[in-house]
PDB file with SEQRES, HELIX, SHEET and CRYST1 records, atoms N, CA, C and O in Angstrom:
SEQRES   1 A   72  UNK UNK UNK UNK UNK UNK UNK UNK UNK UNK UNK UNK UNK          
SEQRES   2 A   72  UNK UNK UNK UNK UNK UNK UNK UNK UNK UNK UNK UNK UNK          
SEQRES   3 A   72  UNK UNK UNK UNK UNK UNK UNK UNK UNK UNK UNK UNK UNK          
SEQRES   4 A   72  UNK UNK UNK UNK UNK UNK UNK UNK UNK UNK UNK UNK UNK          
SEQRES   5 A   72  UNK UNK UNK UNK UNK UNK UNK UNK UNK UNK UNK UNK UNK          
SEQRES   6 A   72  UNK UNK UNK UNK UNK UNK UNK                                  
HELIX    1 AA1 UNK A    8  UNK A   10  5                                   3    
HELIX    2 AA2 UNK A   11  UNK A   46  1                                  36    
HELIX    3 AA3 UNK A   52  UNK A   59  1                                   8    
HELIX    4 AA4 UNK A   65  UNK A   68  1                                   4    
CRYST1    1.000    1.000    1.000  90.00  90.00  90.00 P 1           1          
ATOM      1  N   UNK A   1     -28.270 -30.620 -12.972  1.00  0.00           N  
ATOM      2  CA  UNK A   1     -27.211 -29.686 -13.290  1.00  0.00           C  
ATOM      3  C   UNK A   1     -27.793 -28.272 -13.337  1.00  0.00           C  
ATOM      4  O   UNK A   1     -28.907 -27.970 -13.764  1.00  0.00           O  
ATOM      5  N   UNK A   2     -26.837 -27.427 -12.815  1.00  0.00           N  
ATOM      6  CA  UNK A   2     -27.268 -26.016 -12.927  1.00  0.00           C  
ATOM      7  C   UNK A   2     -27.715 -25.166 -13.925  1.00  0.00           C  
ATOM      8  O   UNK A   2     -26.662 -24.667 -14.320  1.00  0.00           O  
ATOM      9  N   UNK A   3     -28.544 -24.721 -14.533  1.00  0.00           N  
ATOM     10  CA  UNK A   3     -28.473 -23.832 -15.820  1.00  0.00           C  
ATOM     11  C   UNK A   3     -27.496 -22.509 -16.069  1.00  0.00           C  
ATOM     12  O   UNK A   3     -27.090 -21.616 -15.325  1.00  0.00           O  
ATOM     13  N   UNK A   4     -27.344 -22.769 -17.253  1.00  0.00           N  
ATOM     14  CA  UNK A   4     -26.328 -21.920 -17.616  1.00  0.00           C  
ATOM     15  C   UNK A   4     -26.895 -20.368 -17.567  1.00  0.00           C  
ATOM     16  O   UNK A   4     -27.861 -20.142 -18.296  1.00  0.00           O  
ATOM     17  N   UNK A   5     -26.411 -19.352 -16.825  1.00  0.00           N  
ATOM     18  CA  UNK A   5     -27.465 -17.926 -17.191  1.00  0.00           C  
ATOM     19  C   UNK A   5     -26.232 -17.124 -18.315  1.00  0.00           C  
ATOM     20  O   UNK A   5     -25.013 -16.957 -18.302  1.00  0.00           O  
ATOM     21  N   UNK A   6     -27.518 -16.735 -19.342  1.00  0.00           N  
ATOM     22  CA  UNK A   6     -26.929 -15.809 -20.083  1.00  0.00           C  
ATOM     23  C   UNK A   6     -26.538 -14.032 -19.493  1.00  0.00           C  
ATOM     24  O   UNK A   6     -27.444 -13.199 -19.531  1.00  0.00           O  
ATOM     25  N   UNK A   7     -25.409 -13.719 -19.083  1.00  0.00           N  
ATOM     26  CA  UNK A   7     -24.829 -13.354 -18.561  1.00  0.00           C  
ATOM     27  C   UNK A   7     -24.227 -11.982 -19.658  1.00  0.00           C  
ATOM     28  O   UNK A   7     -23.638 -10.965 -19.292  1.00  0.00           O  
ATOM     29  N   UNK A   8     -24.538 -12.305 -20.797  1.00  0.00           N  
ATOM     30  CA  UNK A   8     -24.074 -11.030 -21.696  1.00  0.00           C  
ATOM     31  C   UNK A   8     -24.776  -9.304 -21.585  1.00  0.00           C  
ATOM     32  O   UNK A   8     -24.189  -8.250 -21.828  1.00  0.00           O  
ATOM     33  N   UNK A   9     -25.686  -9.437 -21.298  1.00  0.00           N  
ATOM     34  CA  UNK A   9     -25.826  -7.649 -20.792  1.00  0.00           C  
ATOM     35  C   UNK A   9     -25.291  -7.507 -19.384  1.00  0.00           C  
ATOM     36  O   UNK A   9     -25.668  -6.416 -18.956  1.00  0.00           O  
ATOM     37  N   UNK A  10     -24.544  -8.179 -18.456  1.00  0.00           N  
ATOM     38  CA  UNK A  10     -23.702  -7.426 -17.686  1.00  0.00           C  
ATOM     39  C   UNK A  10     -22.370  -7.839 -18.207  1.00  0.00           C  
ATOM     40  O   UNK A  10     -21.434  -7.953 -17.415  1.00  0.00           O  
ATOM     41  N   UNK A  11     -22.211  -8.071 -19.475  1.00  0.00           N  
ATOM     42  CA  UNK A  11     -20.598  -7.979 -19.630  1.00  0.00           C  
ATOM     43  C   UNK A  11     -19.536  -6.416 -18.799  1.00  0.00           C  
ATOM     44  O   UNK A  11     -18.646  -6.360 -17.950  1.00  0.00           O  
ATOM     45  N   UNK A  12     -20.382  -5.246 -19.755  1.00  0.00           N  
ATOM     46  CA  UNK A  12     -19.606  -3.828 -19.375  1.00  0.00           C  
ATOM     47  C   UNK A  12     -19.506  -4.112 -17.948  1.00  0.00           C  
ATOM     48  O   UNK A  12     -18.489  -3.543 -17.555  1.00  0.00           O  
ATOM     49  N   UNK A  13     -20.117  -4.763 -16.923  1.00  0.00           N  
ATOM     50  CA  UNK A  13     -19.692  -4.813 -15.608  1.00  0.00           C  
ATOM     51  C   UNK A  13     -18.696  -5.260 -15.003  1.00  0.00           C  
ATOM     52  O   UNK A  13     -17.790  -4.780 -14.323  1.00  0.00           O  
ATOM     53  N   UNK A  14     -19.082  -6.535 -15.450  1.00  0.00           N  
ATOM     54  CA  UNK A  14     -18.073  -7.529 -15.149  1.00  0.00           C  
ATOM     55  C   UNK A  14     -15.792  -6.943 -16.034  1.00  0.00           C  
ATOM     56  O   UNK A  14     -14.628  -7.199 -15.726  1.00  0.00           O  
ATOM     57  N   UNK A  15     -16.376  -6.299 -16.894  1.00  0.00           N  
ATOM     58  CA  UNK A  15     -15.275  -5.714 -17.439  1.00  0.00           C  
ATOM     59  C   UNK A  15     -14.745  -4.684 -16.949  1.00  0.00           C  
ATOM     60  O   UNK A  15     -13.606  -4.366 -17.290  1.00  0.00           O  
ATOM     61  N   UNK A  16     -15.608  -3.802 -15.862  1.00  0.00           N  
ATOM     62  CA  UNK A  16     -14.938  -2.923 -15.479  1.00  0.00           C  
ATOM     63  C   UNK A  16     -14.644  -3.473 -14.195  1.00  0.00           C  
ATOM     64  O   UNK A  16     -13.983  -2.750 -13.449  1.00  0.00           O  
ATOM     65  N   UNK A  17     -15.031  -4.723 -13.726  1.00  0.00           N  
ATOM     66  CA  UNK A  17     -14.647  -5.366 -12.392  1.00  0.00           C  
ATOM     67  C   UNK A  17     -13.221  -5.512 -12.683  1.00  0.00           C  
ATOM     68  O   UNK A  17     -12.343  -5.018 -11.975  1.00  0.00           O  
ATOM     69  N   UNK A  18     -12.940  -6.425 -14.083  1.00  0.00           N  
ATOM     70  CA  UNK A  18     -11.849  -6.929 -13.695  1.00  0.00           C  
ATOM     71  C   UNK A  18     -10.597  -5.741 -14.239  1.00  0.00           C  
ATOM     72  O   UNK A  18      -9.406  -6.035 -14.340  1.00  0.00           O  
ATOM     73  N   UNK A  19     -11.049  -4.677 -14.479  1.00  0.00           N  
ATOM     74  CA  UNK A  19      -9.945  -3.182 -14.643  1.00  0.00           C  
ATOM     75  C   UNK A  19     -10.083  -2.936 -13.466  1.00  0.00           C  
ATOM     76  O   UNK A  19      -8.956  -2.718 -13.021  1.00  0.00           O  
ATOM     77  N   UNK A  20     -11.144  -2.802 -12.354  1.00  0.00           N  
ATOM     78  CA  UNK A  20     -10.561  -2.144 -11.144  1.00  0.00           C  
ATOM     79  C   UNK A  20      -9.853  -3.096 -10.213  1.00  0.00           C  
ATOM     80  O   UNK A  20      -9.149  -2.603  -9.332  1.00  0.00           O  
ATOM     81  N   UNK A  21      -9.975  -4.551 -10.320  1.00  0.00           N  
ATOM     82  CA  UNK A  21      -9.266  -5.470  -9.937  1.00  0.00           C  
ATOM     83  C   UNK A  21      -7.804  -5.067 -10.001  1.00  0.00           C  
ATOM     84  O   UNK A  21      -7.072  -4.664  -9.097  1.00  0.00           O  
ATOM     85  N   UNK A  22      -7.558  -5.272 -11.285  1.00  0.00           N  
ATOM     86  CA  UNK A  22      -5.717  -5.001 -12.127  1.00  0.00           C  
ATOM     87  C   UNK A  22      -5.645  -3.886 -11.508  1.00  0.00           C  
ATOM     88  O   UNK A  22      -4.791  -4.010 -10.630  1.00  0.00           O  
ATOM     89  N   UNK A  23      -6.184  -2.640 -11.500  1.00  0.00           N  
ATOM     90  CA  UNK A  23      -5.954  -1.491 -10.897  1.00  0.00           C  
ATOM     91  C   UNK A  23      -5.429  -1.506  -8.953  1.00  0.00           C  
ATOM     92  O   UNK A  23      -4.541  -0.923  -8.333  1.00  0.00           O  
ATOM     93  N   UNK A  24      -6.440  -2.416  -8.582  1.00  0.00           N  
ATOM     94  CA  UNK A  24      -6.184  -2.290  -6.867  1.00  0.00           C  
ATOM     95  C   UNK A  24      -4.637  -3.678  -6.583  1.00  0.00           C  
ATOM     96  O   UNK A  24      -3.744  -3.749  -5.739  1.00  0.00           O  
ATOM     97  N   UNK A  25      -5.025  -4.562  -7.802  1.00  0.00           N  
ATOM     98  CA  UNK A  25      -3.480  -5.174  -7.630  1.00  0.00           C  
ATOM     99  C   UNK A  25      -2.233  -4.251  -7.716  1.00  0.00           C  
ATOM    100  O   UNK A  25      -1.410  -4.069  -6.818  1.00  0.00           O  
ATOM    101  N   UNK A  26      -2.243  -3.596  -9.196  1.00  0.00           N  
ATOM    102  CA  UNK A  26      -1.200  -2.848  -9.017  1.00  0.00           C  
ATOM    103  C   UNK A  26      -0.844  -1.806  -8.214  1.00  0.00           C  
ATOM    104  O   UNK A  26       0.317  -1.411  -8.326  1.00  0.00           O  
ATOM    105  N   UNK A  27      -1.700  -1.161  -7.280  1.00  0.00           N  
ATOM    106  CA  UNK A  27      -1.547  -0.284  -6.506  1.00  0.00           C  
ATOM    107  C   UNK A  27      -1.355  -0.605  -4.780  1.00  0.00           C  
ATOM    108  O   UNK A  27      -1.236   0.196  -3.854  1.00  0.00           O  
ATOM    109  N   UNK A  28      -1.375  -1.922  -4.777  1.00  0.00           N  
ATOM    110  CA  UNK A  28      -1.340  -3.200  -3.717  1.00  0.00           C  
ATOM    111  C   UNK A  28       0.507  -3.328  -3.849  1.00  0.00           C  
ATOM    112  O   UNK A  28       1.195  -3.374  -2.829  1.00  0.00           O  
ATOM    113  N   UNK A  29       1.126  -3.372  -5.275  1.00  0.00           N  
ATOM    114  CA  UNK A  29       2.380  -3.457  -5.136  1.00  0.00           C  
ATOM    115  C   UNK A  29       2.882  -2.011  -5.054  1.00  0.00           C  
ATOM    116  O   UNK A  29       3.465  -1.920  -3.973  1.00  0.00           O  
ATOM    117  N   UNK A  30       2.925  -0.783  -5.732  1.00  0.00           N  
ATOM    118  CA  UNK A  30       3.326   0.036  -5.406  1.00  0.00           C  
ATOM    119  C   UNK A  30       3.086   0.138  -4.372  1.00  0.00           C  
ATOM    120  O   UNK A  30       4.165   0.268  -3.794  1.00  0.00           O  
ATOM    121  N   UNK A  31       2.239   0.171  -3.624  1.00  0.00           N  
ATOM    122  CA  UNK A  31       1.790   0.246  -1.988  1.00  0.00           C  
ATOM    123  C   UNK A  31       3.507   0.153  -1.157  1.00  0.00           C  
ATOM    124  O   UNK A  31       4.230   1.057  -0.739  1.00  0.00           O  
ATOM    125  N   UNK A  32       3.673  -1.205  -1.174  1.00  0.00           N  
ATOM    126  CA  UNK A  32       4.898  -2.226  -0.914  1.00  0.00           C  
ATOM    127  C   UNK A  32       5.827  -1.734  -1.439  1.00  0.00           C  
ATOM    128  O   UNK A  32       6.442  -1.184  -0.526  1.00  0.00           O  
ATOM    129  N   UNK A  33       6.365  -1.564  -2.400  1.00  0.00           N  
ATOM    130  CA  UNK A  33       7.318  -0.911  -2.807  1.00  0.00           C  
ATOM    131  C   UNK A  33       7.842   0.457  -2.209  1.00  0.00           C  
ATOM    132  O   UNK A  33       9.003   0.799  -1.982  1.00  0.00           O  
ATOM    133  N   UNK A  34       6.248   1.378  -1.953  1.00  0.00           N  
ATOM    134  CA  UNK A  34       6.573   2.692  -1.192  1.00  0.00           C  
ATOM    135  C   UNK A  34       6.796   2.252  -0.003  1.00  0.00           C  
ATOM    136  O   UNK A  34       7.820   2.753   0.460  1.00  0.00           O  
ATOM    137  N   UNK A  35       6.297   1.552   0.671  1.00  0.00           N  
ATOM    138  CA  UNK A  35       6.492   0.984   2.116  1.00  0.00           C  
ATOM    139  C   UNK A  35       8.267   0.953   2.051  1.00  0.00           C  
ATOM    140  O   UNK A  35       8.931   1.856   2.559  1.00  0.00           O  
ATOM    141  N   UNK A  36       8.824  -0.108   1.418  1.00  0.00           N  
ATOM    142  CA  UNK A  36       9.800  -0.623   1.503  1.00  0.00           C  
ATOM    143  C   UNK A  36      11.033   0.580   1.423  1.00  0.00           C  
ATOM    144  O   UNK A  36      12.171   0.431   1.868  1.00  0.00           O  
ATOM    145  N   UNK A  37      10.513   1.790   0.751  1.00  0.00           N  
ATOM    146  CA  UNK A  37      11.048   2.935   0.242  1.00  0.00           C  
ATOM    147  C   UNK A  37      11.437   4.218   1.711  1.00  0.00           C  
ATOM    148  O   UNK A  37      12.349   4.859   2.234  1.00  0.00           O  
ATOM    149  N   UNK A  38      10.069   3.948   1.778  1.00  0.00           N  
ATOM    150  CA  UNK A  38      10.059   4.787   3.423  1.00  0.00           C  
ATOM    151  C   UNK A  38      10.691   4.095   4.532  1.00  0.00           C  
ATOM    152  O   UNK A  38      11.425   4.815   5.208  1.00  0.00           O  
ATOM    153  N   UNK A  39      10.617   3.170   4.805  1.00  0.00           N  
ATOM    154  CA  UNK A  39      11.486   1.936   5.794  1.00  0.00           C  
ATOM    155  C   UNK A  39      13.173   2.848   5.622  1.00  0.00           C  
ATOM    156  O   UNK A  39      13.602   3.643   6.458  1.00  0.00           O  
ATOM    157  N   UNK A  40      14.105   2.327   3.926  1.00  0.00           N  
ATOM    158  CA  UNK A  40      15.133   2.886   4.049  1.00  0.00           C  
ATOM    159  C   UNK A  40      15.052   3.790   3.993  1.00  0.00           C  
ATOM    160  O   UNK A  40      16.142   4.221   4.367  1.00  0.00           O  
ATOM    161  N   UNK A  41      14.407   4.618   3.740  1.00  0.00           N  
ATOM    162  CA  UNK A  41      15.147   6.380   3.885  1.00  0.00           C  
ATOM    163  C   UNK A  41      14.884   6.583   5.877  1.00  0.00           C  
ATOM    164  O   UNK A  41      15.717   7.234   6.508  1.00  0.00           O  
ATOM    165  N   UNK A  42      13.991   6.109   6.410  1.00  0.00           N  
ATOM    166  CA  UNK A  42      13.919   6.162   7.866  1.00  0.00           C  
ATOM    167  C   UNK A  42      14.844   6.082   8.194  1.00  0.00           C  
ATOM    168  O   UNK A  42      15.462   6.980   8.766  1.00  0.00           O  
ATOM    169  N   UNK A  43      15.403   4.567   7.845  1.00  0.00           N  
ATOM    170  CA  UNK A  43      16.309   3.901   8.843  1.00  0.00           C  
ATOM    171  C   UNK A  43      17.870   4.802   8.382  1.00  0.00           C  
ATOM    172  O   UNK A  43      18.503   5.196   9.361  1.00  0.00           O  
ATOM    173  N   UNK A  44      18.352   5.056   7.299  1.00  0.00           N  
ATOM    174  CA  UNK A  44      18.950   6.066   7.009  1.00  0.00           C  
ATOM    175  C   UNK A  44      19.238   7.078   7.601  1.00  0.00           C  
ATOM    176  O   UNK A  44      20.346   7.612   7.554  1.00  0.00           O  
ATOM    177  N   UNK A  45      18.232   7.492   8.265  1.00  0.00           N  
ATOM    178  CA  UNK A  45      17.962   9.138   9.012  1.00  0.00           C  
ATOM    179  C   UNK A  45      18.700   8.885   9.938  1.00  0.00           C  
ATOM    180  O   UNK A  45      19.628   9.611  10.295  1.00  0.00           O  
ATOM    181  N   UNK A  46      18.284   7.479  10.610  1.00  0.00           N  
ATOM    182  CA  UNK A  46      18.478   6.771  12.172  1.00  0.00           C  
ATOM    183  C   UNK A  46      19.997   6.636  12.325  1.00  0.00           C  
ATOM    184  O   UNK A  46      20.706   6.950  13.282  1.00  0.00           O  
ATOM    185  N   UNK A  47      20.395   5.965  10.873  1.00  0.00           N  
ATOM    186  CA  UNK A  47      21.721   5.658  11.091  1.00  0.00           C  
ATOM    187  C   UNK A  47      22.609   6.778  11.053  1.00  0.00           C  
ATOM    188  O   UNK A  47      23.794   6.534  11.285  1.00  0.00           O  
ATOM    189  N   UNK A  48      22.105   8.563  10.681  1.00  0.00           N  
ATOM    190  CA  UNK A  48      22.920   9.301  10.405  1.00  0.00           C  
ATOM    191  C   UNK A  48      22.604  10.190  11.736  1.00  0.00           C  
ATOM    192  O   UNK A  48      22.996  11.356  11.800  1.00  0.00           O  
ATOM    193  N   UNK A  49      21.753   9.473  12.971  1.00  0.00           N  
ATOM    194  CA  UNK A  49      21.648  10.199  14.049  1.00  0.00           C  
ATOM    195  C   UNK A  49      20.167  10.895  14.408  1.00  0.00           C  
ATOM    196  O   UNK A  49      19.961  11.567  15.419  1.00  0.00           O  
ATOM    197  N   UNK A  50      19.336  10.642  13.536  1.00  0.00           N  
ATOM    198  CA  UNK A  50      18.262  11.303  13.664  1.00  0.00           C  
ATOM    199  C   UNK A  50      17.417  10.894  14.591  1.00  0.00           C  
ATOM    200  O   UNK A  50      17.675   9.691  14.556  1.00  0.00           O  
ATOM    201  N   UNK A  51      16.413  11.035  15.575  1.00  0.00           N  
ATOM    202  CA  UNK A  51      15.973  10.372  16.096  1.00  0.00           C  
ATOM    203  C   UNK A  51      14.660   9.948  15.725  1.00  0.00           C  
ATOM    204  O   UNK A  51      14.080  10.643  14.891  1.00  0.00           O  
ATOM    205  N   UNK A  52      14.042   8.881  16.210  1.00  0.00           N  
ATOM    206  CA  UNK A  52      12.247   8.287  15.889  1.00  0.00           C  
ATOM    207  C   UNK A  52      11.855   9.653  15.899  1.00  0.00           C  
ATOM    208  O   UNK A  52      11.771  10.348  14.886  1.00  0.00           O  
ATOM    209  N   UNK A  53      11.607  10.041  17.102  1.00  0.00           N  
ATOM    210  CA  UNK A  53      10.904  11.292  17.446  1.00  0.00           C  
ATOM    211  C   UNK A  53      11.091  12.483  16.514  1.00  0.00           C  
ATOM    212  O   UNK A  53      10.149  12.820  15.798  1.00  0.00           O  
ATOM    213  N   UNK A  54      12.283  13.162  16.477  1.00  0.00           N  
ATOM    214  CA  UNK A  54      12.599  14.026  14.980  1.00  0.00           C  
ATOM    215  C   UNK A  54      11.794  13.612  13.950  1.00  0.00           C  
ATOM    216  O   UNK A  54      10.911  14.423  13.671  1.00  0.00           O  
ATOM    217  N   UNK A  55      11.821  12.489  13.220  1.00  0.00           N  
ATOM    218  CA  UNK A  55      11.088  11.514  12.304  1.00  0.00           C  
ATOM    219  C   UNK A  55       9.774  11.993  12.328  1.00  0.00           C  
ATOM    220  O   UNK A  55       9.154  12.656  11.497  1.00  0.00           O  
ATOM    221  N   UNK A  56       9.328  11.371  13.846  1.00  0.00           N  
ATOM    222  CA  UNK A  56       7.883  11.388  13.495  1.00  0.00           C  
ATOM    223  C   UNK A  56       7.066  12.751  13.578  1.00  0.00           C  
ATOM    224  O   UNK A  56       5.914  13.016  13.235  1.00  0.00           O  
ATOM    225  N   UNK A  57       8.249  13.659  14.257  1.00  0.00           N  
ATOM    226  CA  UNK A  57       7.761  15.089  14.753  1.00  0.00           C  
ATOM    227  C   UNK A  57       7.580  15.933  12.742  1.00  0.00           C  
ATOM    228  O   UNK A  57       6.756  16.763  12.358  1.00  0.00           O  
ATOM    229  N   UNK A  58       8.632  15.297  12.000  1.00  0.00           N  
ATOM    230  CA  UNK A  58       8.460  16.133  10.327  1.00  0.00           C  
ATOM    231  C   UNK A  58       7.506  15.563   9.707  1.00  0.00           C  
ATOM    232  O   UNK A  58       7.004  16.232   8.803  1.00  0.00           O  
ATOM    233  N   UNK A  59       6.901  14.085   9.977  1.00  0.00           N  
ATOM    234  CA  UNK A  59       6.240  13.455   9.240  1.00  0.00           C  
ATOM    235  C   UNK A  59       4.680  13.821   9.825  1.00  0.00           C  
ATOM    236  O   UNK A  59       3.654  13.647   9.168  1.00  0.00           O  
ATOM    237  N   UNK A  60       4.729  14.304  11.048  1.00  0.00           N  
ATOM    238  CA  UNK A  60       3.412  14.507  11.673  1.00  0.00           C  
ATOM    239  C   UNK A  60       2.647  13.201  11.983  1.00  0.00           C  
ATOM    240  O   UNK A  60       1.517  12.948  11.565  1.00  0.00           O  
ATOM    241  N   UNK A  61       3.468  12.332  12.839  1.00  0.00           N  
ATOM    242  CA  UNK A  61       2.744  11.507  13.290  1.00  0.00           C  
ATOM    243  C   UNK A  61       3.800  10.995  14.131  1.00  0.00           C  
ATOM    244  O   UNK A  61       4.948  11.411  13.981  1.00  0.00           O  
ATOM    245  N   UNK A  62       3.335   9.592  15.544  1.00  0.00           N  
ATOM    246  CA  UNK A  62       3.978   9.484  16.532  1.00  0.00           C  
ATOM    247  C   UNK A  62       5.009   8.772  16.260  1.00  0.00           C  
ATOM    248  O   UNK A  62       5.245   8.275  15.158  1.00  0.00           O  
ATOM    249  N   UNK A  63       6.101   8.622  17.851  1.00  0.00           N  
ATOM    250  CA  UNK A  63       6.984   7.486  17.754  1.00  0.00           C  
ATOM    251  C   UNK A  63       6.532   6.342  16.875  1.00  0.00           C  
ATOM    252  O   UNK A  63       6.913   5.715  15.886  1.00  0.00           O  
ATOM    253  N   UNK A  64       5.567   6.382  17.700  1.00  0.00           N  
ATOM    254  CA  UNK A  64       5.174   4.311  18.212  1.00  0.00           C  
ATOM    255  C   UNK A  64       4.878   4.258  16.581  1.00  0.00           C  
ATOM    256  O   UNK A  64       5.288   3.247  16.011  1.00  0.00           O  
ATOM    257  N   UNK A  65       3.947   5.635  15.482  1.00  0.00           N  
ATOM    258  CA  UNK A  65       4.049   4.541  14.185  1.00  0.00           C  
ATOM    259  C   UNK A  65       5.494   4.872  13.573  1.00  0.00           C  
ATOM    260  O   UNK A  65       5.717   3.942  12.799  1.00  0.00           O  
ATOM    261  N   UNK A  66       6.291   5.522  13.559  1.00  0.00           N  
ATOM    262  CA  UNK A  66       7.840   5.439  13.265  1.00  0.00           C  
ATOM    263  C   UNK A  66       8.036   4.350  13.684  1.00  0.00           C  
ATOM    264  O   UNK A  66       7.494   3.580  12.892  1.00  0.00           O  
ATOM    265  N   UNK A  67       8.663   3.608  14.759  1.00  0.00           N  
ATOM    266  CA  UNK A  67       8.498   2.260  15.409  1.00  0.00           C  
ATOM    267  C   UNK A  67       7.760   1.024  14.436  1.00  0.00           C  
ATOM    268  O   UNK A  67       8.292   0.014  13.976  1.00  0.00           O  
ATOM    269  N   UNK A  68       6.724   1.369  14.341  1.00  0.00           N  
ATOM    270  CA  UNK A  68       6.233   0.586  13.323  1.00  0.00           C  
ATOM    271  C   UNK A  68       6.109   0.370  11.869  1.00  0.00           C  
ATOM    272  O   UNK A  68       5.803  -0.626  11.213  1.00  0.00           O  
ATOM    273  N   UNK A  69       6.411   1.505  11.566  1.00  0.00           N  
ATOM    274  CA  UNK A  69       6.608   1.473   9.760  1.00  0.00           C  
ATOM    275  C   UNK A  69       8.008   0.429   9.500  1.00  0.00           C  
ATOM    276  O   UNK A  69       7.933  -0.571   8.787  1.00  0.00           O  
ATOM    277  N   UNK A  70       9.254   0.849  10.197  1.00  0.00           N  
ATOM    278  CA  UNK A  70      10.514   0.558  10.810  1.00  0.00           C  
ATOM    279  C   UNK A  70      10.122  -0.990  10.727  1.00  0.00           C  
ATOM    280  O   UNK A  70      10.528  -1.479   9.673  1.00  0.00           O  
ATOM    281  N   UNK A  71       9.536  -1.772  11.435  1.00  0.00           N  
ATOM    282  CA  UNK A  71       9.396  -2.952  11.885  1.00  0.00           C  
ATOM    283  C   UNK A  71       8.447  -4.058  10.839  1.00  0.00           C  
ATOM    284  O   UNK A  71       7.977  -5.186  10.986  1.00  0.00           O  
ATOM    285  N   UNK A  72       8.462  -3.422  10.149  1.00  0.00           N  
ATOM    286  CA  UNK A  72       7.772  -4.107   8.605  1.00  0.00           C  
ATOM    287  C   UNK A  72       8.423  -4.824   7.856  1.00  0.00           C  
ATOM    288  O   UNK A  72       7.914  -5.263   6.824  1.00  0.00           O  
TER     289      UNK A  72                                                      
END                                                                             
């Protein structure tokens, strides 16, 4: 059987592992949430006539990722 290693002077490590963990989860869902946020206000634009291109020409970036944010 394996020996057990005493592991207590890297506790502070291991503790700030698992805060930046919780940290990159929760910012993994806001992530998604903003995603999901930008999708409708796009498609919004689209439906009120705007075009990809308009879109991607204010946002400073191309069709093809308008096209793709869209398609998420």
């Amino acid at each position: 059987m394996a020996e057990t290693k005493d592991l207590s002077m890297h506790q502070p490590a291991f503790d700030r592992l698992r805060e930046v963990r919780e940290q990159a989860v929760q910012h993994a869902r806001l992530a998604r949430q903003f995603a999901a946020e930008r999708r409708e206000l796009m498609q919004a634009l689209i439906d009120q006539g705007v075009s990809q291109a308009d879109i991607a020409r204010e946002l400073g970036v191309t069709r093809q990722a308008i096209q793709k944010m869209l398609a998420c």
